[in-house]
MDTraj code that builds the backbone (N, CA, C; nanometers):
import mdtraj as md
import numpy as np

residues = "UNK UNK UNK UNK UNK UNK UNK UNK UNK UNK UNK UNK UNK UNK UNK UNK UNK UNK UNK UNK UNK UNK UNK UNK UNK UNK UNK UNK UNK UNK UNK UNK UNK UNK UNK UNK UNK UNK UNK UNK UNK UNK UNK UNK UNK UNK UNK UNK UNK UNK UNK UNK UNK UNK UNK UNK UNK UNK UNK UNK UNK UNK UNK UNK UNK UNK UNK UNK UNK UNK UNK UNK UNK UNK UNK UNK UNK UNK UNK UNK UNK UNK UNK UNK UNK UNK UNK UNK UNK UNK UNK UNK UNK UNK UNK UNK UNK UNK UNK UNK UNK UNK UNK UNK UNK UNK UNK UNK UNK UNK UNK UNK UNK UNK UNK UNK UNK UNK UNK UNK UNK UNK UNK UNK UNK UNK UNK UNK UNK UNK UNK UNK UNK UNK UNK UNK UNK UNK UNK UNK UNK UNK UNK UNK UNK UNK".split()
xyz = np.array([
    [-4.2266, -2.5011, -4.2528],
    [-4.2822, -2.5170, -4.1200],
    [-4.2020, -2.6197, -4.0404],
    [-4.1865, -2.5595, -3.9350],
    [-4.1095, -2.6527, -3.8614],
    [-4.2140, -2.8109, -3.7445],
    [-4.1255, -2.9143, -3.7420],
    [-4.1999, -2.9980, -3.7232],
    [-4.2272, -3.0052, -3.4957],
    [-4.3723, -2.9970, -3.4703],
    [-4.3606, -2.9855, -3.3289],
    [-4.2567, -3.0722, -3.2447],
    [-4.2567, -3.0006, -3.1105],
    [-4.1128, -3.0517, -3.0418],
    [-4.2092, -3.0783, -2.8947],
    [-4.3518, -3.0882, -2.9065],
    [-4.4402, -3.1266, -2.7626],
    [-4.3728, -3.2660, -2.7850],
    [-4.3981, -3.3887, -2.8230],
    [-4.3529, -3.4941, -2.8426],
    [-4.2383, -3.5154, -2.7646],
    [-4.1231, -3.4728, -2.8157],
    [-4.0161, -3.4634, -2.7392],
    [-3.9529, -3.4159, -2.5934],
    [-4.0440, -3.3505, -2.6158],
    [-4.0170, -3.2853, -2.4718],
    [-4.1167, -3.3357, -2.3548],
    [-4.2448, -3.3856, -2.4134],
    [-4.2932, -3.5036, -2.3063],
    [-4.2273, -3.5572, -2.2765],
    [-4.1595, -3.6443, -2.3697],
    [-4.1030, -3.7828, -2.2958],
    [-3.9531, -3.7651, -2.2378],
    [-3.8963, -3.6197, -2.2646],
    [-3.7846, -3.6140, -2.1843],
    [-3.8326, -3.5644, -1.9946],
    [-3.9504, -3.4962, -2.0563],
    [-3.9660, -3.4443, -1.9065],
    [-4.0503, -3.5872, -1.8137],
    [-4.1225, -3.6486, -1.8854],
    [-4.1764, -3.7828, -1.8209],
    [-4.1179, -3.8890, -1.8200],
    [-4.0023, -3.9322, -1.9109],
    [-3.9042, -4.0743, -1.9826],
    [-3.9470, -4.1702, -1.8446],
    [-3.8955, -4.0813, -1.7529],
    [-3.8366, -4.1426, -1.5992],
    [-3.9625, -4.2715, -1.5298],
    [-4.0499, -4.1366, -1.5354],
    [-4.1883, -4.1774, -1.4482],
    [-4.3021, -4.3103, -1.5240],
    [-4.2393, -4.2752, -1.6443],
    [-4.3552, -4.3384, -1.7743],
    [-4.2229, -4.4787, -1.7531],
    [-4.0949, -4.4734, -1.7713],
    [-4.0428, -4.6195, -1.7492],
    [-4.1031, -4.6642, -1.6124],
    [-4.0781, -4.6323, -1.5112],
    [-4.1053, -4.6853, -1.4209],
    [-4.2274, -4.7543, -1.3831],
    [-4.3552, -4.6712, -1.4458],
    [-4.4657, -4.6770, -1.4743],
    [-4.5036, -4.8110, -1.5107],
    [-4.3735, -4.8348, -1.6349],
    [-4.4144, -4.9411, -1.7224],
    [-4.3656, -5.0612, -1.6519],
    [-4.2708, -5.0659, -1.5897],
    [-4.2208, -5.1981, -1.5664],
    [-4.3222, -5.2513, -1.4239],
    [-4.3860, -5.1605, -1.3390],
    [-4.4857, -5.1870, -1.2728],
    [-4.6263, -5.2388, -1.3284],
    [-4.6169, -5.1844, -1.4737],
    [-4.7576, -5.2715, -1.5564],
    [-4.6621, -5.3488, -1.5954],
    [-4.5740, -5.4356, -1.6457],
    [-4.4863, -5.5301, -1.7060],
    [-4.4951, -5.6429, -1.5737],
    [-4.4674, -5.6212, -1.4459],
    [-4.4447, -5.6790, -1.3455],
    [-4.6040, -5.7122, -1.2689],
    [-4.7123, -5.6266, -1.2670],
    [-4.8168, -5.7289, -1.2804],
    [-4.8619, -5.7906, -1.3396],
    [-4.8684, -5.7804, -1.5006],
    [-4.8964, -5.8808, -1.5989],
    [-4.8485, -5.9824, -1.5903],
    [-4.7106, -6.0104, -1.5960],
    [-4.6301, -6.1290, -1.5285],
    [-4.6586, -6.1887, -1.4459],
    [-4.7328, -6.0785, -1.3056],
    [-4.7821, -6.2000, -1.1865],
    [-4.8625, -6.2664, -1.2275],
    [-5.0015, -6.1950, -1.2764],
    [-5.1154, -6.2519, -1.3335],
    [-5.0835, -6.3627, -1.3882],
    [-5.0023, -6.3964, -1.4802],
    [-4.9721, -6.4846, -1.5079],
    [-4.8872, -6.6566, -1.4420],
    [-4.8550, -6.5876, -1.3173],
    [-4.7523, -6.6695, -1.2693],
    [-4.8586, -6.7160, -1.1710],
    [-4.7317, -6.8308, -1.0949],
    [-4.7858, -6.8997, -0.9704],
    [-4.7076, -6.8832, -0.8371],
    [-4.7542, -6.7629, -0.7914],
    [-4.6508, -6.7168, -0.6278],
    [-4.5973, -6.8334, -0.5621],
    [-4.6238, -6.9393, -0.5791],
    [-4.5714, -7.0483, -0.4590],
    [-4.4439, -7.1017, -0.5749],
    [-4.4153, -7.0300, -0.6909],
    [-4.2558, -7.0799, -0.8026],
    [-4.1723, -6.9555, -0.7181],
    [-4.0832, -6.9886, -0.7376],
    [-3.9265, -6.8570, -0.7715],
    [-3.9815, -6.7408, -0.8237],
    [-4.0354, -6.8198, -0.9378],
    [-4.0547, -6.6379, -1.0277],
    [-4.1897, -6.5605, -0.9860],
    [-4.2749, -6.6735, -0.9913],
    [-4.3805, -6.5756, -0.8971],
    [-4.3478, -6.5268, -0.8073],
    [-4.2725, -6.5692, -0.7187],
    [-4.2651, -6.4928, -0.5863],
    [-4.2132, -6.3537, -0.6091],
    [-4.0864, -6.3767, -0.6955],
    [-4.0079, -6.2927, -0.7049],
    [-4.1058, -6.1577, -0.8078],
    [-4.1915, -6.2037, -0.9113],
    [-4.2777, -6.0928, -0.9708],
    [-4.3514, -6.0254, -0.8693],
    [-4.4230, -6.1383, -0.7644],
    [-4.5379, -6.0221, -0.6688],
    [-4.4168, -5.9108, -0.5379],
    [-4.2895, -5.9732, -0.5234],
    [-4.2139, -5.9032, -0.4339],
    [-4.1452, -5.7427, -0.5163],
    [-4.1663, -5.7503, -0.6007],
    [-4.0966, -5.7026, -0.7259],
    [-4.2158, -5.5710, -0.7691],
    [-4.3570, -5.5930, -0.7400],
    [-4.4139, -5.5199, -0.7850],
    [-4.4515, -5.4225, -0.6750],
    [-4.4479, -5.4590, -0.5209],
    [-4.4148, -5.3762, -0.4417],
    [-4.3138, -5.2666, -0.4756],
    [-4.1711, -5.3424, -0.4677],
    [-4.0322, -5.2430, -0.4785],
    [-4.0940, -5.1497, -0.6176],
    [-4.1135, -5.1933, -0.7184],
    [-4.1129, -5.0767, -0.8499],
    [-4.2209, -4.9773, -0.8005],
    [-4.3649, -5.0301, -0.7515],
    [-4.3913, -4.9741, -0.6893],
    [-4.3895, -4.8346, -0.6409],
    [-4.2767, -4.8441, -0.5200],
    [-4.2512, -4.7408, -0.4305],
    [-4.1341, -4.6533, -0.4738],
    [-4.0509, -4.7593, -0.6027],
    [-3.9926, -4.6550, -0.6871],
    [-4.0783, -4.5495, -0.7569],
    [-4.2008, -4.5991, -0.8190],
    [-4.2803, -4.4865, -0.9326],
    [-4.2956, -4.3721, -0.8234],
    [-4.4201, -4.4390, -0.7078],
    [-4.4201, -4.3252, -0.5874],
    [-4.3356, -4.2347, -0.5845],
    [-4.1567, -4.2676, -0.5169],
    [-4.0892, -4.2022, -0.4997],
    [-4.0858, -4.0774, -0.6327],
    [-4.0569, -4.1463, -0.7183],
    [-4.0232, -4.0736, -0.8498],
    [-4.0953, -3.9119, -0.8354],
    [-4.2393, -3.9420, -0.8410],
    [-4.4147, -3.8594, -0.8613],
    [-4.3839, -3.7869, -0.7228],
    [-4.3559, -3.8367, -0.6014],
    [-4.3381, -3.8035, -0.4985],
    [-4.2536, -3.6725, -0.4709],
    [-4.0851, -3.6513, -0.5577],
    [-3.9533, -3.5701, -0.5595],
    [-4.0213, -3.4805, -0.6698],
    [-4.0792, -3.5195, -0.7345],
    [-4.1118, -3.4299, -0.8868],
    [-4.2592, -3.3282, -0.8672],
    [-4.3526, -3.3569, -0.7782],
    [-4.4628, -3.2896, -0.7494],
    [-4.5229, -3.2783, -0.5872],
    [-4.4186, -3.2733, -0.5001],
    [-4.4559, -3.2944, -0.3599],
    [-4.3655, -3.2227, -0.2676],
    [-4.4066, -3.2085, -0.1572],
    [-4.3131, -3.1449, -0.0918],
    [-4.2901, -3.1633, 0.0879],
    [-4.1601, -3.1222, 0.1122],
    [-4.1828, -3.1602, 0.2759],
    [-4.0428, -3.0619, 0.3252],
    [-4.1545, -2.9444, 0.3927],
    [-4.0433, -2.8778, 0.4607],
    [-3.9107, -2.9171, 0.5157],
    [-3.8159, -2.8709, 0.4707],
    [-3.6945, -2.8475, 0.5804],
    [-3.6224, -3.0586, 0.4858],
    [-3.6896, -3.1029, 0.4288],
    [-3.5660, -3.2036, 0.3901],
    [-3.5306, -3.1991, 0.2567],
    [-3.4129, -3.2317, 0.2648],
    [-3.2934, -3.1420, 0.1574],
    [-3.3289, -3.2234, 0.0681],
    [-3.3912, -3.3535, 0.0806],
    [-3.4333, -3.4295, -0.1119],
    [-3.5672, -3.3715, -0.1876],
    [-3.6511, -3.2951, -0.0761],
    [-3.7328, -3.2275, -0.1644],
    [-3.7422, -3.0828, -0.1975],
    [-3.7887, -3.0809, -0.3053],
    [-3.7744, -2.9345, -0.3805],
    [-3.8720, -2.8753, -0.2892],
    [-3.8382, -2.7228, -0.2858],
    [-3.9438, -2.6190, -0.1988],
    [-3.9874, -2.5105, -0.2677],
    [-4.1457, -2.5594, -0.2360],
    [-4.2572, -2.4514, -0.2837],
    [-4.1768, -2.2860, -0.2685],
    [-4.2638, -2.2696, -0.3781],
    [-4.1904, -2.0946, -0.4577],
    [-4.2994, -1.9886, -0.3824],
    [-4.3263, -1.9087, -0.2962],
    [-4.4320, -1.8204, -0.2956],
    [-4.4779, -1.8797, -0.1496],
    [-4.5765, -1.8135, -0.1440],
    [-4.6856, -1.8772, -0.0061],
    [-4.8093, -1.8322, -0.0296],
    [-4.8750, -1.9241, -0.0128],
    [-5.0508, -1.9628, 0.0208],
    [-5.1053, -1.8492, 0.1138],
    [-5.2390, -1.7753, 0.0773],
    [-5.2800, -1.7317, 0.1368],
    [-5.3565, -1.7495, 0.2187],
    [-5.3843, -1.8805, 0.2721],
    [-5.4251, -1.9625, 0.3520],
    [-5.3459, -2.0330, 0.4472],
    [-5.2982, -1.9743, 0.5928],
    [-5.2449, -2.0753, 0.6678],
    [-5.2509, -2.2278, 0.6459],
    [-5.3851, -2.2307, 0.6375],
    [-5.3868, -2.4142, 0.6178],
    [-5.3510, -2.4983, 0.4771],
    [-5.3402, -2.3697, 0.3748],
    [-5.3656, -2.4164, 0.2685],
    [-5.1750, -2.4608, 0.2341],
    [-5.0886, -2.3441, 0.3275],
    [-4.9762, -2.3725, 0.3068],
    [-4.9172, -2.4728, 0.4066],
    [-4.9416, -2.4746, 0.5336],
    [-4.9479, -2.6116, 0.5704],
    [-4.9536, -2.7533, 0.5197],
    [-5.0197, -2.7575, 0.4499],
    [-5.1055, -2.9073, 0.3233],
    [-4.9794, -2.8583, 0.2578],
    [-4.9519, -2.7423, 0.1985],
    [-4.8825, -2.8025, 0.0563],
    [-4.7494, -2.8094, 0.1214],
    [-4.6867, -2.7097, 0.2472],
    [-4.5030, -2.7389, 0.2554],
    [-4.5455, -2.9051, 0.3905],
    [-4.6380, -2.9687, 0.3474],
    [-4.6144, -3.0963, 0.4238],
    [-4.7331, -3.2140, 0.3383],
    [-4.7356, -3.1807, 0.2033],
    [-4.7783, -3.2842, 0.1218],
    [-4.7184, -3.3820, 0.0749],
    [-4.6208, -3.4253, 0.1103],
    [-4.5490, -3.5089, 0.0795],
    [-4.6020, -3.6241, 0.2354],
    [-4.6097, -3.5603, 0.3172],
    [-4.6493, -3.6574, 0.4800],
    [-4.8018, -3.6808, 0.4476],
    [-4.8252, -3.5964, 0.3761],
    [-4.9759, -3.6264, 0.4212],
    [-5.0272, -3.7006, 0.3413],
    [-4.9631, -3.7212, 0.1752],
    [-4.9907, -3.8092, 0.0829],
    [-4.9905, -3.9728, 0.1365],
    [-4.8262, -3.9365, 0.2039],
    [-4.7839, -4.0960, 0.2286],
    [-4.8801, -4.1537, 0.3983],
    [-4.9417, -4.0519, 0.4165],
    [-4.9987, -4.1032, 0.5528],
    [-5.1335, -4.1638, 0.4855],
    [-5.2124, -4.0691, 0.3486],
    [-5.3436, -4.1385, 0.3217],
    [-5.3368, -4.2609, 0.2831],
    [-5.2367, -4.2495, 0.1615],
    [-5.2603, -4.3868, 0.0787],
    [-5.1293, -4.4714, 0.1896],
    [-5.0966, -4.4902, 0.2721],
    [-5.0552, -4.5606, 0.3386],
    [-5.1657, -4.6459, 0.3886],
    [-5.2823, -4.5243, 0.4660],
    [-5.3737, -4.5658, 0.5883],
    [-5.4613, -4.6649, 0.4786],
    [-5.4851, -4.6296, 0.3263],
    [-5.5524, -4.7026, 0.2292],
    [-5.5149, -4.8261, 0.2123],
    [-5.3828, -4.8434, 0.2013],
    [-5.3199, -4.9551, 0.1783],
    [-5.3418, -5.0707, 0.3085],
    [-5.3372, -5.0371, 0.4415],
    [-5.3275, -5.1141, 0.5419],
    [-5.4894, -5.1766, 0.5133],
    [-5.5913, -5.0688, 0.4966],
    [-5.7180, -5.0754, 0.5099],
    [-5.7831, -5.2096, 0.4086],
    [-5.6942, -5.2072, 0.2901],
    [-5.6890, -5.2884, 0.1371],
    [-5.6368, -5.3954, 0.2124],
    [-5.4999, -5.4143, 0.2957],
    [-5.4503, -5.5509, 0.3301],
    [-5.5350, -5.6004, 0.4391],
    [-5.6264, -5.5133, 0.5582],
    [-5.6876, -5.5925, 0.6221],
    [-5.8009, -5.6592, 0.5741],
    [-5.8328, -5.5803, 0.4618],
    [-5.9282, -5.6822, 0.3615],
    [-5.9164, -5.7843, 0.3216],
    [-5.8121, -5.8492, 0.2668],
    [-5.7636, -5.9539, 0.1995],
    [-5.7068, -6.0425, 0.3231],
    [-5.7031, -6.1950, 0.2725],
    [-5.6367, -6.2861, 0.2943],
    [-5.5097, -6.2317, 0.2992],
    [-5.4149, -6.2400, 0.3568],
    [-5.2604, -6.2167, 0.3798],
    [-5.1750, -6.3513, 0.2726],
    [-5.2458, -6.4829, 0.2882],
    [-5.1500, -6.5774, 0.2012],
    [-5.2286, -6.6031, 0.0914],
    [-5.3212, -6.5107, 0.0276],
    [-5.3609, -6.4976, -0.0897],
    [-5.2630, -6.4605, -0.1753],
    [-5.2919, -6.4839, -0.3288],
    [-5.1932, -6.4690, -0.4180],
    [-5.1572, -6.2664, -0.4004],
    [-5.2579, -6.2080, -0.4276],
    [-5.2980, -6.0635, -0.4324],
    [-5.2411, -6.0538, -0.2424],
    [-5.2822, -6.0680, -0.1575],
    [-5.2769, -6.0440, -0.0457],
    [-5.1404, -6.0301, 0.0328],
    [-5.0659, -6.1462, -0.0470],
    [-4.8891, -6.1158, -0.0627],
    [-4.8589, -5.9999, -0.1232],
    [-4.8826, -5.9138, -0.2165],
    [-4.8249, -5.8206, -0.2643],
    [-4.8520, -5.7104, -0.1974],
    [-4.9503, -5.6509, -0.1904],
    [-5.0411, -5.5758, -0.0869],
    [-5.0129, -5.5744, 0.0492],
    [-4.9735, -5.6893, 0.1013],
    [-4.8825, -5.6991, 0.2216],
    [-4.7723, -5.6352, 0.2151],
    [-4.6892, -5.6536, 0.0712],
    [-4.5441, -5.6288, 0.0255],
    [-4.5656, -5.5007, 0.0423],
    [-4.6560, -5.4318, -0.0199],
    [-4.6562, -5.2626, -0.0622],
    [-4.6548, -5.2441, 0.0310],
    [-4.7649, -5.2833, 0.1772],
    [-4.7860, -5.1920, 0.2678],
    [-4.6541, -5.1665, 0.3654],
    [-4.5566, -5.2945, 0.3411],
    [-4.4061, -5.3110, 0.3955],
    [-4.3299, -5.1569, 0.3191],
    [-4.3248, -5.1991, 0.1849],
    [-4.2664, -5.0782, 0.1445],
    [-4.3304, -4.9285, 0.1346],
    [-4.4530, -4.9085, 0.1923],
    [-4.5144, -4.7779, 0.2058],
    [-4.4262, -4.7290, 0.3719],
    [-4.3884, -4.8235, 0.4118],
    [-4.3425, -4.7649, 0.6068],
    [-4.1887, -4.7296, 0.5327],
    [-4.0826, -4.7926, 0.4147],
    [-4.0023, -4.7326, 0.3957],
    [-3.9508, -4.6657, 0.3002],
    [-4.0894, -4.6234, 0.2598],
    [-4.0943, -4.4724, 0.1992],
    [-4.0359, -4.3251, 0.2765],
    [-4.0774, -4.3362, 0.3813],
    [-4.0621, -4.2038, 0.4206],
    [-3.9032, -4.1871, 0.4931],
    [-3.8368, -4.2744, 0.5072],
    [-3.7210, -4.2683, 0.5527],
    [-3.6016, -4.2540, 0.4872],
    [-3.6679, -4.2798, 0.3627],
    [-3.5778, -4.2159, 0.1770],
    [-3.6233, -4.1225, 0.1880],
    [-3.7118, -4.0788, 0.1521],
    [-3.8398, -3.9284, 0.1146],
    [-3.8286, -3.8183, 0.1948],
    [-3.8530, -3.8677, 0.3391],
    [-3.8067, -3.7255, 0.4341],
    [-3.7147, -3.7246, 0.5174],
    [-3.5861, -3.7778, 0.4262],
    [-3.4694, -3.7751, 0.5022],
    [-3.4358, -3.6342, 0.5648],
    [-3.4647, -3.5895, 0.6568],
    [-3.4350, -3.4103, 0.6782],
    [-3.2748, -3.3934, 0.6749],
    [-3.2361, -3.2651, 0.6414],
    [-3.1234, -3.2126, 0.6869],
    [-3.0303, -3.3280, 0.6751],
    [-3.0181, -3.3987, 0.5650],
    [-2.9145, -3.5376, 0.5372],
    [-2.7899, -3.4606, 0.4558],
    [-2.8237, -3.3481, 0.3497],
    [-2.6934, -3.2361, 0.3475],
    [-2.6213, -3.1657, 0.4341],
    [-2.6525, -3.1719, 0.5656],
    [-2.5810, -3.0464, 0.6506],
    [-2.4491, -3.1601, 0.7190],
    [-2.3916, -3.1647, 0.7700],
    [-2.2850, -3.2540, 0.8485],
    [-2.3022, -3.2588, 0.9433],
    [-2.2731, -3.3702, 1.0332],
    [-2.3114, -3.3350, 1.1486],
    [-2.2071, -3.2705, 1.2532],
    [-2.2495, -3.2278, 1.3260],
    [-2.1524, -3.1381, 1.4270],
    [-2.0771, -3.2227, 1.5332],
    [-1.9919, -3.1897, 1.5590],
    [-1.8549, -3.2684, 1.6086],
    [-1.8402, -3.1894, 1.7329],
    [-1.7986, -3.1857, 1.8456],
    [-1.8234, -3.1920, 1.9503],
    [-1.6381, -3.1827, 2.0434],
])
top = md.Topology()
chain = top.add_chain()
for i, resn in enumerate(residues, 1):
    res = top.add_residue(resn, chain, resSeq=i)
    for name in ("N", "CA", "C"):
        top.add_atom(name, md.element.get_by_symbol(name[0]), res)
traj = md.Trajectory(xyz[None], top)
């Protein structure tokens, strides 16, 4: 009997998302631990933004989509639902518009020079430059010369 190959092939098809994953739990544990007003605190709560919006990105290219720009992959088939295909060839905007609008909603909650309230600030910085990686449109075509 041969020995299963699910194992393996999880972690080749996830390696990416599950590192990234991790160093975002690695990088709040660390804050927790630290004191934001040192070097290294600062640098852990600034740090957990950026990995952050790396994991996003990652989850974002691998299960999302946004018409017409050349970094994301495009839905196979069509929805038999006008609206339903709408949502999905522009789920990638509409993801980053909720948990964006969540995130602002989370920072107007908080203290801003709270320990937590710095980072959360940080994310909501790096949630506005998400989408300018993410839905870069038409960044393969050249531009036309004149």
């Amino acid at each position: 009997m041969k020995p299963s190959r699910r194992p393996n092939q999880f972690l080749r098809k996830h390696s990416l998302s599950l590192t990234a994953l991790g160093v975002v739990v690695l990088l709040i544990a660390l804050y927790c631990r630290s004191n934001p007003s040192t070097h290294l605190g600062s640098f852990f709560g600034n740090a957990i933004a950026d990995w952050t919006g790396v994991f996003v990105t990652i989850l974002m290219t691998k299960h999302l989509y946004e018409k017409g720009s050349a970094e994301s992959k495009q839905p196979k088939g069509k929805l038999p639902s006008a609206a339903m295909e709408f949502l999905r060839e522009h789920s990638l905007t509409v993801f980053l518009l909720i948990t964006g609008i969540a995130w602002v909603v989370a920072f107007r909650a908080m203290n801003p020079g709270s320990k937590w309230g710095q980072v959360v600030g940080n994310i909501v910085s790096e949630w506005t430059q998400i989408p300018k990686r993410a839905l870069d449109v038409n960044t393969a075509q050249p531009c036309p010369t004149h």
